[in-house]
MOPAC internal coordinates of N, CA, C and O (Angstrom, degrees):
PM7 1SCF
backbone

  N    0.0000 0     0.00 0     0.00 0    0    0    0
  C    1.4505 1     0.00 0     0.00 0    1    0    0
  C    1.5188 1   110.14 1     0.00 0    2    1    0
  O    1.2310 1   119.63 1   -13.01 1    3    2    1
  N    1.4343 1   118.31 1   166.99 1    3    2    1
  C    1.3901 1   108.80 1   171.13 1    5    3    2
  C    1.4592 1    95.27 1  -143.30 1    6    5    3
  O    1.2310 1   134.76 1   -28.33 1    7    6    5
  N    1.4178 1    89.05 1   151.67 1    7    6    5
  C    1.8006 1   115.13 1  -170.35 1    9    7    6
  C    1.3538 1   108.48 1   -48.55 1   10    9    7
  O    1.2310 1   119.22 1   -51.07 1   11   10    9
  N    1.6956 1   119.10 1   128.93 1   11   10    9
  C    1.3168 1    99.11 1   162.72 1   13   11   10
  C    1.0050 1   171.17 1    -4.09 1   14   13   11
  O    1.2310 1    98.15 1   120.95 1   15   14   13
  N    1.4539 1   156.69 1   -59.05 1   15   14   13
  C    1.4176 1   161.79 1   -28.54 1   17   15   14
  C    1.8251 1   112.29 1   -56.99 1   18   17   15
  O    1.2310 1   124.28 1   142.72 1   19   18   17
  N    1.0044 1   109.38 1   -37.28 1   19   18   17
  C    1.6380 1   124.17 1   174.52 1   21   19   18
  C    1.6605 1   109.56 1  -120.75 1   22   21   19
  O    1.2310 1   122.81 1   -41.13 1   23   22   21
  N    1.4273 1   112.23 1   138.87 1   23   22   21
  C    1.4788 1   128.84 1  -174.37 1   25   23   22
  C    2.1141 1   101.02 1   -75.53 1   26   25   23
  O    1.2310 1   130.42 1   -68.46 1   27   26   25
  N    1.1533 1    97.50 1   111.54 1   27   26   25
  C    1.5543 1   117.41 1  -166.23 1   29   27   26
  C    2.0600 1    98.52 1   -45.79 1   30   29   27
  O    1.2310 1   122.63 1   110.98 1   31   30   29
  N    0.8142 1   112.56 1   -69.02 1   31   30   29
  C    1.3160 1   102.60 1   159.57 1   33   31   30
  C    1.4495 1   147.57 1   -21.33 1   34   33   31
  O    1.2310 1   126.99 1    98.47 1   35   34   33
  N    1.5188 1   104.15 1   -81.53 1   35   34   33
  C    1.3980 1   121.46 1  -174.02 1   37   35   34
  C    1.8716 1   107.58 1  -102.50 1   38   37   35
  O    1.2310 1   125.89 1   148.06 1   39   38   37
  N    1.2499 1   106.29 1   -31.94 1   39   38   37
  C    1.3902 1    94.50 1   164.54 1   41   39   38
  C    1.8029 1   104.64 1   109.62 1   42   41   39
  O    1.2310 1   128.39 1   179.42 1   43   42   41
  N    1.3286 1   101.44 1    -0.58 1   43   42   41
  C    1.7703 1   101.56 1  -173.80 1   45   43   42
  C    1.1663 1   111.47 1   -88.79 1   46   45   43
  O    1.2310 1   121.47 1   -55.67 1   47   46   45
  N    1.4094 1   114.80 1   124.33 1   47   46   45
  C    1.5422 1   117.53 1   177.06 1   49   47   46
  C    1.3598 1   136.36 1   -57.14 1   50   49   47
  O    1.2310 1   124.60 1   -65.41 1   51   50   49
  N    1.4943 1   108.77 1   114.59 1   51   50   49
  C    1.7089 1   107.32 1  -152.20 1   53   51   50
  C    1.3715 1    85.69 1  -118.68 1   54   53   51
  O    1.2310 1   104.56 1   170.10 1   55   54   53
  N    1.6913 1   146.13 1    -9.90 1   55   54   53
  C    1.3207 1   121.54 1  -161.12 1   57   55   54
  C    1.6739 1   126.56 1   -57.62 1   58   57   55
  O    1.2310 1   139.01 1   158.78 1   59   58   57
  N    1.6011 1    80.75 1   -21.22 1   59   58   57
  C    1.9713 1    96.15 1  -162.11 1   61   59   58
  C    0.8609 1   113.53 1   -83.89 1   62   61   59
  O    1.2310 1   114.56 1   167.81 1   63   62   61
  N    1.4300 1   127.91 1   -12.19 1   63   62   61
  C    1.5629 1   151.48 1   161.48 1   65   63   62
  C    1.8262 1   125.45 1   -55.24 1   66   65   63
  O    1.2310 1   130.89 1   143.29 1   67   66   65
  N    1.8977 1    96.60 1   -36.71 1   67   66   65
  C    1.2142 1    89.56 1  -165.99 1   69   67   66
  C    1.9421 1   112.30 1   -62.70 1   70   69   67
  O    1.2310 1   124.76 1   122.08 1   71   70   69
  N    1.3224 1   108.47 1   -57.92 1   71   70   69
  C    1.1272 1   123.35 1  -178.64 1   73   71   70
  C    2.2998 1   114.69 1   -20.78 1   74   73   71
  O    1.2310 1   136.52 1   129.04 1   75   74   73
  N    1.2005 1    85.62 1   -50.96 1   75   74   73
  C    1.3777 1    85.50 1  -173.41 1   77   75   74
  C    1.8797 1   103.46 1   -88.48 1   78   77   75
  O    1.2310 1   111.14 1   155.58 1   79   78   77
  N    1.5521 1   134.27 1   -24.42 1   79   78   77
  C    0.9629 1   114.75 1   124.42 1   81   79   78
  C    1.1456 1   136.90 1    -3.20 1   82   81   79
  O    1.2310 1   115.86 1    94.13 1   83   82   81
  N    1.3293 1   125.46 1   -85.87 1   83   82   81
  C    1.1250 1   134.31 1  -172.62 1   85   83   82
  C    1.5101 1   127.34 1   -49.85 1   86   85   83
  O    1.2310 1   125.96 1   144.69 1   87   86   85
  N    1.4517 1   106.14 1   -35.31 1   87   86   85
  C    1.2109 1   122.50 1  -173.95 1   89   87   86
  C    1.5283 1   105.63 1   -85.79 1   90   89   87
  O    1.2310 1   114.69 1   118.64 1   91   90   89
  N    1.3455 1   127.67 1   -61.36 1   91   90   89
  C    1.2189 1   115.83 1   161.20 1   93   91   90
  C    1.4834 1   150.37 1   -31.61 1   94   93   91
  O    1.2310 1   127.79 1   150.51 1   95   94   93
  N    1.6047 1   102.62 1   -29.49 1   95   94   93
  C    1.5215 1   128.05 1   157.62 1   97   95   94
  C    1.2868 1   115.02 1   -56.73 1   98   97   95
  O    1.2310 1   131.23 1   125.48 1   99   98   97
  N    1.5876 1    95.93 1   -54.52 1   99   98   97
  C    1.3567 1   103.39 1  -170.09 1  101   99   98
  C    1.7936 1   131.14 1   -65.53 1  102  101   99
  O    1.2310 1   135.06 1   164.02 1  103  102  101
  N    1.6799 1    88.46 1   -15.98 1  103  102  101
  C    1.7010 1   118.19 1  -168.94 1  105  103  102
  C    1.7716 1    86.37 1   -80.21 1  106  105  103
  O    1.2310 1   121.23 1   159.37 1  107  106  105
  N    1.3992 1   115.26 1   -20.63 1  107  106  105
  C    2.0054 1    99.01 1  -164.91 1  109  107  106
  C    1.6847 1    99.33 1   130.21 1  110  109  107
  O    1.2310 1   121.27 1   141.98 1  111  110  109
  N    1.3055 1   115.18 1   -38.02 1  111  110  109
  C    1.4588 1   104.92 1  -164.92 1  113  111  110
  C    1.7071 1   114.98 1   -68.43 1  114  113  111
  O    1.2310 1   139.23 1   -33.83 1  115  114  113
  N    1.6366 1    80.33 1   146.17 1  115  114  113
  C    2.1213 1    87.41 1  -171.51 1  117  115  114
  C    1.6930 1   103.10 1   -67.20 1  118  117  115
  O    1.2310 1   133.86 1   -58.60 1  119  118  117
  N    1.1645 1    90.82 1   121.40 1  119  118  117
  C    1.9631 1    95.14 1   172.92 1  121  119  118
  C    1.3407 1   113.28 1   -51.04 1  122  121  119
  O    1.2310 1   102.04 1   164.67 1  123  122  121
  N    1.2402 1   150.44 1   -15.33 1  123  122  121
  C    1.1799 1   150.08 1   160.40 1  125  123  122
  C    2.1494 1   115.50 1   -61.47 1  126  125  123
  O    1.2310 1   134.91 1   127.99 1  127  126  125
  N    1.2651 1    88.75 1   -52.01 1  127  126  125
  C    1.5807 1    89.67 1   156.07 1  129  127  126
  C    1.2364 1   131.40 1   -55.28 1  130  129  127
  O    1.2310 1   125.98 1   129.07 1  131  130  129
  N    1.7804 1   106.10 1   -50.93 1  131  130  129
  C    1.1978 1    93.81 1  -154.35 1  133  131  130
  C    1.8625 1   103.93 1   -78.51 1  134  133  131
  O    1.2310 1   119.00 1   146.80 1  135  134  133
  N    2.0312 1   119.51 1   -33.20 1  135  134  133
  C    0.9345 1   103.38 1   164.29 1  137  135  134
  C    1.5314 1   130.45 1   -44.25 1  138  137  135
  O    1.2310 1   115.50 1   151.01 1  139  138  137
  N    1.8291 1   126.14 1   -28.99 1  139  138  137
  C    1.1415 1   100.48 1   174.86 1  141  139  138
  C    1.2735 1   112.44 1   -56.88 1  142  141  139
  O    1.2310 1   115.54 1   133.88 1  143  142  141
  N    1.1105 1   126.07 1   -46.12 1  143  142  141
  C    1.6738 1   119.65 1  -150.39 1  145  143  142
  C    1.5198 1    98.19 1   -83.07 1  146  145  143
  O    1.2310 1   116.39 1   171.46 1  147  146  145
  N    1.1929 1   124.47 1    -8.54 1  147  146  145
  C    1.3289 1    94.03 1   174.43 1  149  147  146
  C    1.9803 1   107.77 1  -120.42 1  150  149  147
  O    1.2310 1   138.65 1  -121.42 1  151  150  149
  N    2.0230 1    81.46 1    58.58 1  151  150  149
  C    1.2040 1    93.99 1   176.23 1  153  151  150
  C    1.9880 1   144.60 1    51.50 1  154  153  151
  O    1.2310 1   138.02 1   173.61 1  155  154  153
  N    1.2827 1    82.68 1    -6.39 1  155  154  153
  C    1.8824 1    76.06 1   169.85 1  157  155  154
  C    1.3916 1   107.49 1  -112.37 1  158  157  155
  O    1.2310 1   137.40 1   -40.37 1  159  158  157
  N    1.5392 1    83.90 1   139.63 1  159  158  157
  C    1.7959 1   112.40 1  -139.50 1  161  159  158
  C    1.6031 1    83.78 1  -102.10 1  162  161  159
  O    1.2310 1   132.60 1   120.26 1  163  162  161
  N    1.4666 1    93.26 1   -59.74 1  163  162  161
  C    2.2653 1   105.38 1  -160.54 1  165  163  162
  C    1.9060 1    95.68 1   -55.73 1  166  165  163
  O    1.2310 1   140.80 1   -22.17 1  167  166  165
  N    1.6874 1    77.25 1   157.83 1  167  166  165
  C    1.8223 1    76.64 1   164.11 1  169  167  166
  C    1.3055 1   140.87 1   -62.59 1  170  169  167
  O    1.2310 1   136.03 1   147.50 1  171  170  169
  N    1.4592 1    86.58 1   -32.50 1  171  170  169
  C    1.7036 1   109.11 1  -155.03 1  173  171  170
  C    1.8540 1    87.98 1   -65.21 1  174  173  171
  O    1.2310 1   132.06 1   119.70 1  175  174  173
  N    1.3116 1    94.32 1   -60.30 1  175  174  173
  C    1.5817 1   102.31 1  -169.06 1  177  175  174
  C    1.7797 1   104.38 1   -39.02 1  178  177  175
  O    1.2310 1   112.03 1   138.31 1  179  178  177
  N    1.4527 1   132.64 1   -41.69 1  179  178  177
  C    1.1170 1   149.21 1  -131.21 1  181  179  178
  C    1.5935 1    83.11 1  -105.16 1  182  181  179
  O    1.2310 1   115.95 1   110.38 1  183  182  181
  N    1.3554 1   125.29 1   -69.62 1  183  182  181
  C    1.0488 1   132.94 1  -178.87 1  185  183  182
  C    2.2468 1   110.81 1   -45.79 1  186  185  183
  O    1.2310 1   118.19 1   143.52 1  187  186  185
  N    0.9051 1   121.05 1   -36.48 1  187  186  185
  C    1.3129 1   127.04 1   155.33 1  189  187  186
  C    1.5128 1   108.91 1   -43.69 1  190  189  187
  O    1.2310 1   125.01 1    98.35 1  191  190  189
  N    1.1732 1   107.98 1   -81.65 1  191  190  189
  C    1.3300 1   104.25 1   173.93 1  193  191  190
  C    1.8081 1   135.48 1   -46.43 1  194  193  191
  O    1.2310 1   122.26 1   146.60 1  195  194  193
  N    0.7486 1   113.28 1   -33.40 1  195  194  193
  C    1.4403 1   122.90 1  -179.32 1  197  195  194
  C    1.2380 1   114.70 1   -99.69 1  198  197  195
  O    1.2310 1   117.55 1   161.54 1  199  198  197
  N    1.5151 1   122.27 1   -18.46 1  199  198  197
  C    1.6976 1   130.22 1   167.51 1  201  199  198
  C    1.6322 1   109.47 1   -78.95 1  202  201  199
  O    1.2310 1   115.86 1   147.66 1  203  202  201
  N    1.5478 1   125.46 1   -32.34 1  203  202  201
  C    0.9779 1   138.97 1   167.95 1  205  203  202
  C    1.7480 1   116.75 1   -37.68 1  206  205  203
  O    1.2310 1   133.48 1   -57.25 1  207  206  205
  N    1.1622 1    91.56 1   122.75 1  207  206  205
  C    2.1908 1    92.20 1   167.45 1  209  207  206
  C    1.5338 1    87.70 1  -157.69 1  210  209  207
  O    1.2310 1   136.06 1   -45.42 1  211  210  209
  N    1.7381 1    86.52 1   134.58 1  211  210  209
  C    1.5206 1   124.28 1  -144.12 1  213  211  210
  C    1.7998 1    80.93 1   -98.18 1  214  213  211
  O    1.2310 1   120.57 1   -91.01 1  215  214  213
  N    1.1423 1   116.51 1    88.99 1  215  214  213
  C    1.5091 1   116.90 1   161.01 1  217  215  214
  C    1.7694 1   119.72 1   -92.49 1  218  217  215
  O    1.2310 1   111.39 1  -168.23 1  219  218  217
  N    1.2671 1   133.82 1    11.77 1  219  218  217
  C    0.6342 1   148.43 1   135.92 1  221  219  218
  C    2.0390 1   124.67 1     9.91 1  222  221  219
  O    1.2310 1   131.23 1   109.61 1  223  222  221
  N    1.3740 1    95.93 1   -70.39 1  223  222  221
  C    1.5974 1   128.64 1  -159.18 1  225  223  222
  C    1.8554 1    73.01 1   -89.60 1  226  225  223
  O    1.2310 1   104.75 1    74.98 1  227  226  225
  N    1.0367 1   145.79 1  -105.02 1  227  226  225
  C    1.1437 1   154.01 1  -170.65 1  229  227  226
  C    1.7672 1   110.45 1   -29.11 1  230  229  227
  O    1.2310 1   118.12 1   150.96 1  231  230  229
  N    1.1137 1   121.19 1   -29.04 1  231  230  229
  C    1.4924 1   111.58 1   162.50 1  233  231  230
  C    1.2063 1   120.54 1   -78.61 1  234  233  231
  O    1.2310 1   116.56 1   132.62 1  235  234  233
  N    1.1761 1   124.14 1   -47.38 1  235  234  233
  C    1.6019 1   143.39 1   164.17 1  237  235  234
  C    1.5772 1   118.07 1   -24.22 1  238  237  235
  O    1.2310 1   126.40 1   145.24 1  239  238  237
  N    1.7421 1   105.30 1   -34.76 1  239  238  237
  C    1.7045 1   110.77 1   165.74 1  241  239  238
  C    1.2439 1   107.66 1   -78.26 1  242  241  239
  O    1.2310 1   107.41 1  -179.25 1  243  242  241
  N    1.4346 1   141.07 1     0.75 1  243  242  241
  C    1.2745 1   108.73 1   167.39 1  245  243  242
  C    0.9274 1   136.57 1  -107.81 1  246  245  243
  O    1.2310 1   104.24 1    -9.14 1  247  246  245
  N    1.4056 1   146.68 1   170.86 1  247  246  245
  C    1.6856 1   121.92 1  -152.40 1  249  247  246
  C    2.3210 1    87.49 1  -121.01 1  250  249  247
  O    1.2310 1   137.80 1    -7.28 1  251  250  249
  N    1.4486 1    83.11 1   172.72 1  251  250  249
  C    1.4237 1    79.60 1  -156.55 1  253  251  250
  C    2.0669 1    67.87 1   -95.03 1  254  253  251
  O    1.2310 1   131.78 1    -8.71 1  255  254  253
  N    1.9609 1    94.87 1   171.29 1  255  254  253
  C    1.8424 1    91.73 1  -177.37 1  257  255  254
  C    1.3147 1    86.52 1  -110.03 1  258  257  255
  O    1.2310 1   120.10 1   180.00 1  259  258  257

């Protein structure tokens, strides 16, 4: 799937967020931190993020017939 561009709910733009997300998780940091600091407070917004799995890389191997 890929991240929104706007938080389905409330409407606040979270797309530009995911990327460095990701990387920070990936560095060790607790996702609870790092969403604070990169400011999304509401659930909904929060819940986007953390419901998210980046299948992306895994669709990309398959060929269309």
């Amino acid at each position: 799937m890929i991240i929104p561009v706007r938080c389905f709910s409330c409407g606040k733009p979270i797309a530009h967020l995911w990327e460095e997300f990701k990387k920070l998780v990936k560095e060790g940091e607790n996702s609870k931190k790092v969403l604070d600091e990169l400011g999304l407070e509401r659930y909904c917004c929060r819940s986007a993020f953390l419901g998210q799995t980046d299948l992306i890389e895994l669709v990309g191997k398959f060929k269309k017939s």
